[in-house]
N, CA and C atoms as an extended XYZ file, in Angstrom:
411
Properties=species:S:1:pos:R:3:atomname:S:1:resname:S:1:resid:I:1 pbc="F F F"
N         9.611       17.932        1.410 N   UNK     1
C        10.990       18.345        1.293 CA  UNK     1
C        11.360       18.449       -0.179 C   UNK     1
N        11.776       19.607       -0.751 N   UNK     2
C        12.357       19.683       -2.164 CA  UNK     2
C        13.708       18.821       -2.243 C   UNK     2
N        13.708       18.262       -3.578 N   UNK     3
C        14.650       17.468       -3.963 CA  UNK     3
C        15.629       18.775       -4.612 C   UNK     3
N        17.255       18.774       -4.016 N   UNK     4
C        17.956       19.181       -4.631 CA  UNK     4
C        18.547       18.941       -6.137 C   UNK     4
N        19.195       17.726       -5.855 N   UNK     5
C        19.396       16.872       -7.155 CA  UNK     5
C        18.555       15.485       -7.594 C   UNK     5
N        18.130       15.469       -8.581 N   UNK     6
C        17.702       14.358       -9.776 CA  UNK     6
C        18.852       13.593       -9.914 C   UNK     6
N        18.325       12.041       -9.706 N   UNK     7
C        19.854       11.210      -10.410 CA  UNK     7
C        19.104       11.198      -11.551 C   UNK     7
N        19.780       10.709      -13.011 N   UNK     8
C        19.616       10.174      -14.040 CA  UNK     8
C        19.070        8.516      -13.869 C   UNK     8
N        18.103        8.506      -14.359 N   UNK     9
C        17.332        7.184      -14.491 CA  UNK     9
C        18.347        5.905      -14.451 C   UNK     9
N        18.997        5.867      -15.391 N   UNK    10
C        20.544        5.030      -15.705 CA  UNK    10
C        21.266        5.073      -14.358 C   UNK    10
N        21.144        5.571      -13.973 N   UNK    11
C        22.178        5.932      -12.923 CA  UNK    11
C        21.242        5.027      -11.287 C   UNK    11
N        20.250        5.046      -11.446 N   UNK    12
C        19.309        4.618      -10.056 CA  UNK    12
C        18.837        3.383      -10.205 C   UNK    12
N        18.925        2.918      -11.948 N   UNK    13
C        18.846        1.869      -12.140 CA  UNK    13
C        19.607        1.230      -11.544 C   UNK    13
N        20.860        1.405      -12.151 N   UNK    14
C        21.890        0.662      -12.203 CA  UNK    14
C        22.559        0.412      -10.560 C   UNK    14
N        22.274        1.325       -9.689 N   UNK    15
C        22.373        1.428       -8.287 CA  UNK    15
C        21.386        0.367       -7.753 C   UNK    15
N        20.343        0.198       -8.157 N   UNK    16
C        19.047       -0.516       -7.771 CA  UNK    16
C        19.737       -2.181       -7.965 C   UNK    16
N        20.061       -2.639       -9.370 N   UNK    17
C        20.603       -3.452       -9.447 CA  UNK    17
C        21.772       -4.018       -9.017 C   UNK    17
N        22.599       -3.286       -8.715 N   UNK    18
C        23.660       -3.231       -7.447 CA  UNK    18
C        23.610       -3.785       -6.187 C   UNK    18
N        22.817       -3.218       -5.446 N   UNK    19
C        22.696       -3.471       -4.075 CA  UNK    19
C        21.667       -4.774       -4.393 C   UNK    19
N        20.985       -4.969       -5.369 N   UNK    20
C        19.837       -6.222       -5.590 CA  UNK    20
C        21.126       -7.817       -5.242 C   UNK    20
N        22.315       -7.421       -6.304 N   UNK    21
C        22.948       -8.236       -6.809 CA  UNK    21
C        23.804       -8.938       -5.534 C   UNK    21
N        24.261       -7.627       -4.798 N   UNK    22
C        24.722       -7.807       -3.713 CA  UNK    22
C        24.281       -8.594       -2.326 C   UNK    22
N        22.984       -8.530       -2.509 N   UNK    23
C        22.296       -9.143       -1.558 CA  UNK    23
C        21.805      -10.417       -1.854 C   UNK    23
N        21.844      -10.462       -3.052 N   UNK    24
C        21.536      -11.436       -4.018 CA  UNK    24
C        22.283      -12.924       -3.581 C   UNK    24
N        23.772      -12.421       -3.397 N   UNK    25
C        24.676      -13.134       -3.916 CA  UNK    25
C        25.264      -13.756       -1.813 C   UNK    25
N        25.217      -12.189       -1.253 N   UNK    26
C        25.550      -12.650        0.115 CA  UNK    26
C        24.297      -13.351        0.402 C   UNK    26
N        23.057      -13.455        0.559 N   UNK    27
C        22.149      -13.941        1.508 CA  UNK    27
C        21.925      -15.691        0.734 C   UNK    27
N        21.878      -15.655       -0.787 N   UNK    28
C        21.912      -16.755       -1.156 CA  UNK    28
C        22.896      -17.880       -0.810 C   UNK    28
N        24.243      -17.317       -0.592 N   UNK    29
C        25.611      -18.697       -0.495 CA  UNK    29
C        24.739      -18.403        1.187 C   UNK    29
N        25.072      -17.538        1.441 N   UNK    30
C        24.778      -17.759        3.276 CA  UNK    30
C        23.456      -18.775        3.745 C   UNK    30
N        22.512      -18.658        2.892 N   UNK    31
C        21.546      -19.534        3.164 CA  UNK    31
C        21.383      -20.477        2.813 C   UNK    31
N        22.350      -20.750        1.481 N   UNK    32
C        22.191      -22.204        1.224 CA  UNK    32
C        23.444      -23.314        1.826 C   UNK    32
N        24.458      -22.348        2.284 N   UNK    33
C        25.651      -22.713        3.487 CA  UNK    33
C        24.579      -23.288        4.507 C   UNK    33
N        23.933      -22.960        4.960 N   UNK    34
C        23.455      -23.256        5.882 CA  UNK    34
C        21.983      -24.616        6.244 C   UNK    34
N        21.626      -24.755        4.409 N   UNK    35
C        21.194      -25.557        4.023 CA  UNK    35
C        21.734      -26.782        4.125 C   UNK    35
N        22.745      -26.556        3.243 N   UNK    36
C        23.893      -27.326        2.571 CA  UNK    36
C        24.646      -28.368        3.732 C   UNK    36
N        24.696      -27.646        4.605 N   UNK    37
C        25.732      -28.035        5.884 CA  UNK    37
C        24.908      -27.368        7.532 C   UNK    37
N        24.080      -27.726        7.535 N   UNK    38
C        23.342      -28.062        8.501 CA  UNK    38
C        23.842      -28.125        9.510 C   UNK    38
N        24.111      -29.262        9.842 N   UNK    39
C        23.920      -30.167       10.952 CA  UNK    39
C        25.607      -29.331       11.658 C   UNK    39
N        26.510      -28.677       10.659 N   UNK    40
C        27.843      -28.086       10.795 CA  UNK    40
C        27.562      -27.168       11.776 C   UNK    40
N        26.788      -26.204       11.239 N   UNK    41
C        25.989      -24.607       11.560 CA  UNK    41
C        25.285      -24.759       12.538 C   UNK    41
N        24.443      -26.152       12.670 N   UNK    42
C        23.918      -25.566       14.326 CA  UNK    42
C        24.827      -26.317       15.238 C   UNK    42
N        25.638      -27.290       15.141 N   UNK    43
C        26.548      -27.549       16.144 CA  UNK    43
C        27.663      -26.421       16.479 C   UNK    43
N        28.201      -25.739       15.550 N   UNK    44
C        28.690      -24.406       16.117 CA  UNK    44
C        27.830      -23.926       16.839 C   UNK    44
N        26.827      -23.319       15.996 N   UNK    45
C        25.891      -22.128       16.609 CA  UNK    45
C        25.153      -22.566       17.937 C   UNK    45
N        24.991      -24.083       18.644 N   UNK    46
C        24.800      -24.255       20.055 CA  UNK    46
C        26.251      -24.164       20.948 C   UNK    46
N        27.394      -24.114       20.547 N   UNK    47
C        27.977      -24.073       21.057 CA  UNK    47
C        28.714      -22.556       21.700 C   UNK    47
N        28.229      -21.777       20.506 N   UNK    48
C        28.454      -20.186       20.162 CA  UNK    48
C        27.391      -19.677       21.527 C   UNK    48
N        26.453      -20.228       21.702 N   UNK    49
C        25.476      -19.608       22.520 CA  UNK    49
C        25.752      -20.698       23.779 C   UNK    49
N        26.046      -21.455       24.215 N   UNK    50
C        25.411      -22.701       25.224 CA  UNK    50
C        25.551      -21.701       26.496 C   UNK    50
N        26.393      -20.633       26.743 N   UNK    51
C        26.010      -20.138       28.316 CA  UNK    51
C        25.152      -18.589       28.342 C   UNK    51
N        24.580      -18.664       27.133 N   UNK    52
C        23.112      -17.277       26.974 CA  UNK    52
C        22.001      -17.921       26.991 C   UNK    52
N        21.122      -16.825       26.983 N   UNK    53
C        19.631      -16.662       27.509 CA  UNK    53
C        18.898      -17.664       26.527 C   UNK    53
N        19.839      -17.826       25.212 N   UNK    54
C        19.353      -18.339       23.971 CA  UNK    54
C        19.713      -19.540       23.825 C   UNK    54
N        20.093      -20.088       24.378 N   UNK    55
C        20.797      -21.564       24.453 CA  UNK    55
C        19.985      -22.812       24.186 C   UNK    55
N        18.665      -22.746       25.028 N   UNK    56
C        17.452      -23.702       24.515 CA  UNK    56
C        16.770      -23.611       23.160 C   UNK    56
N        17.064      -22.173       22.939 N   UNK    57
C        16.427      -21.504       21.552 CA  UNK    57
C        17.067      -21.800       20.125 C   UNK    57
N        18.469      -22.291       20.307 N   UNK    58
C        19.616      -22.007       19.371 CA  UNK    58
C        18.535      -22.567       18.023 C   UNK    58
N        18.127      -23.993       18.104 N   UNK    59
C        17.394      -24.944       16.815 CA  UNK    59
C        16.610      -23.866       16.096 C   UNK    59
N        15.371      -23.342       16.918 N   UNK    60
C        14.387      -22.568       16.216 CA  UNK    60
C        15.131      -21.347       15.629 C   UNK    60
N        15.817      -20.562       16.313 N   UNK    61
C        16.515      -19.334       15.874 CA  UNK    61
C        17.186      -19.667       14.435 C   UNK    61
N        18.022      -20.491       14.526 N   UNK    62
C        18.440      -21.155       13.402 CA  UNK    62
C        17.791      -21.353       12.252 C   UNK    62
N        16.847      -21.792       12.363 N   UNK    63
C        16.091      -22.036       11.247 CA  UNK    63
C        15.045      -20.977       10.791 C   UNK    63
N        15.161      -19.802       11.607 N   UNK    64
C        14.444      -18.531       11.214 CA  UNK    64
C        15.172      -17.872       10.857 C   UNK    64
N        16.322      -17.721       11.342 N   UNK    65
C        17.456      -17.110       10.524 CA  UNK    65
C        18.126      -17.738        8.892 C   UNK    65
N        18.169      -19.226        8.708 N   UNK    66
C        18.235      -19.628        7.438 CA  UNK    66
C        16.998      -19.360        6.766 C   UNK    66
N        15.989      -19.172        7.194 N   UNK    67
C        14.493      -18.795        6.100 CA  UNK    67
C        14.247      -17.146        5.672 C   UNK    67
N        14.628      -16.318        7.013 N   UNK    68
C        14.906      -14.997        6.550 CA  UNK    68
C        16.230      -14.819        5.421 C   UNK    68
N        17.361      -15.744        5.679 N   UNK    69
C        18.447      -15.275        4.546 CA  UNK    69
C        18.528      -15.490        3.263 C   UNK    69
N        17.567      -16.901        2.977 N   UNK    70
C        17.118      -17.914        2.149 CA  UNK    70
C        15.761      -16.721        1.668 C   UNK    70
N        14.856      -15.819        2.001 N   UNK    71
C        13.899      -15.227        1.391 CA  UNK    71
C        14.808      -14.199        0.975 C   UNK    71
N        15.260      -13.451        1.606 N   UNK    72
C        16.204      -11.895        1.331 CA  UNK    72
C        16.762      -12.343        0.179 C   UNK    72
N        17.621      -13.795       -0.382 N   UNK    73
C        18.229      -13.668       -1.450 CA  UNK    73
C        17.279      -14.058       -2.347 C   UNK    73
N        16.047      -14.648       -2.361 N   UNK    74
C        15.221      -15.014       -3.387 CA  UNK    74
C        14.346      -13.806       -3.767 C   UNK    74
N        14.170      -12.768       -2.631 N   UNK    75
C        13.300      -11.552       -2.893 CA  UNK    75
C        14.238      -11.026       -3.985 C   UNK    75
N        15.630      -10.648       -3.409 N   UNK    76
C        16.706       -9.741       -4.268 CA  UNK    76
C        16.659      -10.307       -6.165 C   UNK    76
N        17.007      -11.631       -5.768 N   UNK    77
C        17.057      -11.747       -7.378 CA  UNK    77
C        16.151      -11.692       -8.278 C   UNK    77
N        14.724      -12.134       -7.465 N   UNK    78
C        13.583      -11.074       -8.612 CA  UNK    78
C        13.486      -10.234       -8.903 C   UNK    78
N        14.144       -9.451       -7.558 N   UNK    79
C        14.399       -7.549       -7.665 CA  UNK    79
C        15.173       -7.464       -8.929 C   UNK    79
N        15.860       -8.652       -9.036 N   UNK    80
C        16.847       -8.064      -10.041 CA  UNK    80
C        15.966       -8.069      -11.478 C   UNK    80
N        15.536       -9.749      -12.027 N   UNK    81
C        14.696       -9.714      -12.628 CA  UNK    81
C        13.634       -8.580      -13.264 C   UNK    81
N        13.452       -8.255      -11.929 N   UNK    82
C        12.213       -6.747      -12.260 CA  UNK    82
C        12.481       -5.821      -12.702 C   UNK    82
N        13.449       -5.186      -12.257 N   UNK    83
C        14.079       -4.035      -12.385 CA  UNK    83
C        14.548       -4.223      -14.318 C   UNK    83
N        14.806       -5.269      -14.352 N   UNK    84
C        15.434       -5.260      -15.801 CA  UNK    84
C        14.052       -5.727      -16.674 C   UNK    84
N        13.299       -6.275      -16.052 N   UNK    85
C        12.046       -6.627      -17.041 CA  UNK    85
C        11.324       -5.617      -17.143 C   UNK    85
N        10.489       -5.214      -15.587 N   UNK    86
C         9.902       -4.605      -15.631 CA  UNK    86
C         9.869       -2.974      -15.341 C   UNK    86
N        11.358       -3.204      -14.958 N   UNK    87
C        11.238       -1.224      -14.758 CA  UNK    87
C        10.887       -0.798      -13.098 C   UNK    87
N        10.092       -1.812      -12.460 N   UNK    88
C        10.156       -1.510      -11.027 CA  UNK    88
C        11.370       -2.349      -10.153 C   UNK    88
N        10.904       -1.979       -8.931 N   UNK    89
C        12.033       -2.348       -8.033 CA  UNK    89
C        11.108       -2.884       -6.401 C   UNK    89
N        10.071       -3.055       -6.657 N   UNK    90
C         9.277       -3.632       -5.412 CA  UNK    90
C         9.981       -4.772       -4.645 C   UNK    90
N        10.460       -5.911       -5.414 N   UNK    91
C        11.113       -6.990       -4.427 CA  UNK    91
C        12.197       -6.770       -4.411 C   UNK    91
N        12.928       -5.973       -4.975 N   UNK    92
C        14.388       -5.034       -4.577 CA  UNK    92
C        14.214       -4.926       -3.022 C   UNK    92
N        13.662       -3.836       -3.544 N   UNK    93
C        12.747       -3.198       -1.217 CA  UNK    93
C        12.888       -4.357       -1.068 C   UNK    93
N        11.766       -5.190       -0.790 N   UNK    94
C        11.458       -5.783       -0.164 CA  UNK    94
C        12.738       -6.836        0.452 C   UNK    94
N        13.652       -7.008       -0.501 N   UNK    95
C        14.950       -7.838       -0.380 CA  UNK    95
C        16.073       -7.021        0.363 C   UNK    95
N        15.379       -6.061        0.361 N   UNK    96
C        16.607       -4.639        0.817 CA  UNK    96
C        16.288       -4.782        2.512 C   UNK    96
N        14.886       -4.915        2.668 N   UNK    97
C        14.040       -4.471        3.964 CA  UNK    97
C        14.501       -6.261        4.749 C   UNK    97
N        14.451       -6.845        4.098 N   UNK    98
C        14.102       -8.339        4.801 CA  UNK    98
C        16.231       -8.859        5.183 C   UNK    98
N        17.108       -7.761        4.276 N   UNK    99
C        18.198       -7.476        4.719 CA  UNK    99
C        18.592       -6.967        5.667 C   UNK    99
N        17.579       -6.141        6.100 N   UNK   100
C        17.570       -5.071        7.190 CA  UNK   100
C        18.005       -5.954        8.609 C   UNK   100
N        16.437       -6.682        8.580 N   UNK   101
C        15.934       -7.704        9.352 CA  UNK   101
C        16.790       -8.735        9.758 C   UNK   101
N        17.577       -9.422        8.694 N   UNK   102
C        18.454      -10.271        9.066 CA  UNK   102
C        19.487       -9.777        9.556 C   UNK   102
N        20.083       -9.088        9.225 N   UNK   103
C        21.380       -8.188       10.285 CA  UNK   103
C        21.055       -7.667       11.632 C   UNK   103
N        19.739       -7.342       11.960 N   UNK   104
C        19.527       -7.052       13.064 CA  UNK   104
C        19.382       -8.259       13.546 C   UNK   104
N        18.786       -9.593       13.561 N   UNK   105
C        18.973      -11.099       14.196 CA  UNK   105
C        20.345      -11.301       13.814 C   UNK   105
N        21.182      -10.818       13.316 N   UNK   106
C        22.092      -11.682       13.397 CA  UNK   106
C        22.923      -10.534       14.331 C   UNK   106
N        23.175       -9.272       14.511 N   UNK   107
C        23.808       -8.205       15.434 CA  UNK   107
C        23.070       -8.814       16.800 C   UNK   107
N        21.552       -8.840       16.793 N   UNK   108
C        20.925       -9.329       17.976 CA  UNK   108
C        21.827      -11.159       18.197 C   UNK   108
N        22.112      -11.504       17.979 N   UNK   109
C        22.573      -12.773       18.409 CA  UNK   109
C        24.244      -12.323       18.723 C   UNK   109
N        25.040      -11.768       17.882 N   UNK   110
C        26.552      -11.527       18.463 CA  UNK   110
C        26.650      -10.754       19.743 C   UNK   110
N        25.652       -9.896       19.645 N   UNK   111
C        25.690       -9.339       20.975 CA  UNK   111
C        25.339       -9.859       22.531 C   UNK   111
N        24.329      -10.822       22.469 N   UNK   112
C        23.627      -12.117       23.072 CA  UNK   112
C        25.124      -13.032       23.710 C   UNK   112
N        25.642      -13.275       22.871 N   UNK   113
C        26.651      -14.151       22.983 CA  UNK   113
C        28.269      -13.719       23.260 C   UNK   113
N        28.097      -11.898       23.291 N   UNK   114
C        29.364      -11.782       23.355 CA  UNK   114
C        30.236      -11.484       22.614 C   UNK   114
N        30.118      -11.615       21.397 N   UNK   115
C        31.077      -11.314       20.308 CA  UNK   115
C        30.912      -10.264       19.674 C   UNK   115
N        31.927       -9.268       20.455 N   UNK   116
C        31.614       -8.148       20.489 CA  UNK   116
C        32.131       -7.401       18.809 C   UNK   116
N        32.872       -8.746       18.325 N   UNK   117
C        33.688       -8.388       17.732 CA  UNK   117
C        32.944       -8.833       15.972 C   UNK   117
N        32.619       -9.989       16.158 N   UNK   118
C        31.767      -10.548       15.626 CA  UNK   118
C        30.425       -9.249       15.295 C   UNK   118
N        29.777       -8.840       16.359 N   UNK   119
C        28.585       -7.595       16.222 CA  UNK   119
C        29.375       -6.699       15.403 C   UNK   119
N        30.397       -6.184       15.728 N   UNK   120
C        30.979       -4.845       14.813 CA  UNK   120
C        31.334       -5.076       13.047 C   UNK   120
N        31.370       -6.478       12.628 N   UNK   121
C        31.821       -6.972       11.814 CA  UNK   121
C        30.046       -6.420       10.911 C   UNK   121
N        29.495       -6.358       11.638 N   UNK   122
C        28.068       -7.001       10.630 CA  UNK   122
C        27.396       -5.504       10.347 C   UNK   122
N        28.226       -4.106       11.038 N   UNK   123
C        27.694       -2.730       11.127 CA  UNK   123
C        27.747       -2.117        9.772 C   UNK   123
N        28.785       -2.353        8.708 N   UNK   124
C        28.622       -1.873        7.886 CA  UNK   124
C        27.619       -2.556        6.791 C   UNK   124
N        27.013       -3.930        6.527 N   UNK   125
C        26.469       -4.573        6.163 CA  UNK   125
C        25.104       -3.660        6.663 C   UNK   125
N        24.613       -3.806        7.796 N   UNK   126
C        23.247       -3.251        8.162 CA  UNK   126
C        23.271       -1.569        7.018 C   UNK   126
N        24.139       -0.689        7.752 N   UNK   127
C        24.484        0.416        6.739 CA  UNK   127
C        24.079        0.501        5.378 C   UNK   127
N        24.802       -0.596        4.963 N   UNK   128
C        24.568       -0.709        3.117 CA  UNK   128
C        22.556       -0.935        3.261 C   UNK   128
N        22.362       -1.769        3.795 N   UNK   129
C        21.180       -2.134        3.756 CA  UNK   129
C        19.849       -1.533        3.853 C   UNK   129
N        20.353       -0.473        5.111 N   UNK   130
C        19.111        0.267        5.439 CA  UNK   130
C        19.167        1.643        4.376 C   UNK   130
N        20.198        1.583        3.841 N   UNK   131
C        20.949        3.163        2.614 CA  UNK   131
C        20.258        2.144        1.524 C   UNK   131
N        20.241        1.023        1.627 N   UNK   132
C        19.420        0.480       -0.030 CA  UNK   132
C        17.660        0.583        0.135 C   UNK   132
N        17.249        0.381        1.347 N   UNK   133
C        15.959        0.646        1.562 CA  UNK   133
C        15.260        1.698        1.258 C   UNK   133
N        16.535        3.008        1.378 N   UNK   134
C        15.956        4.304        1.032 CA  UNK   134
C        16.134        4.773       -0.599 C   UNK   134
N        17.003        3.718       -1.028 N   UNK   135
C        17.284        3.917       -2.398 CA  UNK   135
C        16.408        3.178       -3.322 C   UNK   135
N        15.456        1.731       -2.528 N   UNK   136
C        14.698        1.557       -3.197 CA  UNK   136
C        13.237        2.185       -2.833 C   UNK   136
N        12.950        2.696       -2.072 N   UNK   137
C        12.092        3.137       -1.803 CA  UNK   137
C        11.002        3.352       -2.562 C   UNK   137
């Protein structure tokens, strides 16, 4: 497929570092919220689920979901690192992609449980995410 328009280097950088920063900043407080205050997060979160399919599951889910949000923000901020050291953007992606991932477990769980409202909340987030995947590409 021919490329219509060229961005300016400056310009894709600085986009690159953007969405890095962004993800950076949401997946890190979110995962270390969840570090931090534990024992808070899964007593909601069994209670959020206790009459779904996921209800026995809530512990493990939990803690795959704090390790995916907890990597996404540690991938991102090397992305960031890189991008300014080195000029690439590999754990950008990769922080972009593992963003992907966590919004879909976490859309896959509001929907599980019902919250329908809660799922719609998290649509533009996935959006940004899978539009940064193609931007880091």
């Amino acid at each position: 497929m021919e490329q219509v328009y060229e961005f300016p280097p400056h310009a894709l950088m600085i986009a690159r570092l953007a969405v890095a920063a962004f993800f950076m900043i949401l997946f890190v407080q979110s995962g270390f919220d969840k570090l931090f205050n534990f024992r808070e997060n899964l007593s909601w979160l069994v209670g959020h689920f206790k009459d779904t399919l996921l209800s026995g599951l809530v512990p493990i889910i939990f803690v795959l979901i704090t390790f995916s949000e907890v990597a996404t923000g540690v991938l991102s901020a090397y992305g960031i690192v890189e991008i300014l050291i080195h000029k690439r953007h590999v754990f950008a992606f990769w922080g972009a992609a593992f963003a992907s991932l966590s919004f879909i477990f976490l859309f896959f769980g509001q929907r599980i449980a019902k919250d329908y409202s809660g799922a719609a909340t998290l649509v533009p987030y996935f959006t940004v995410a899978v539009l940064s995947v193609l931007l880091l590409a």
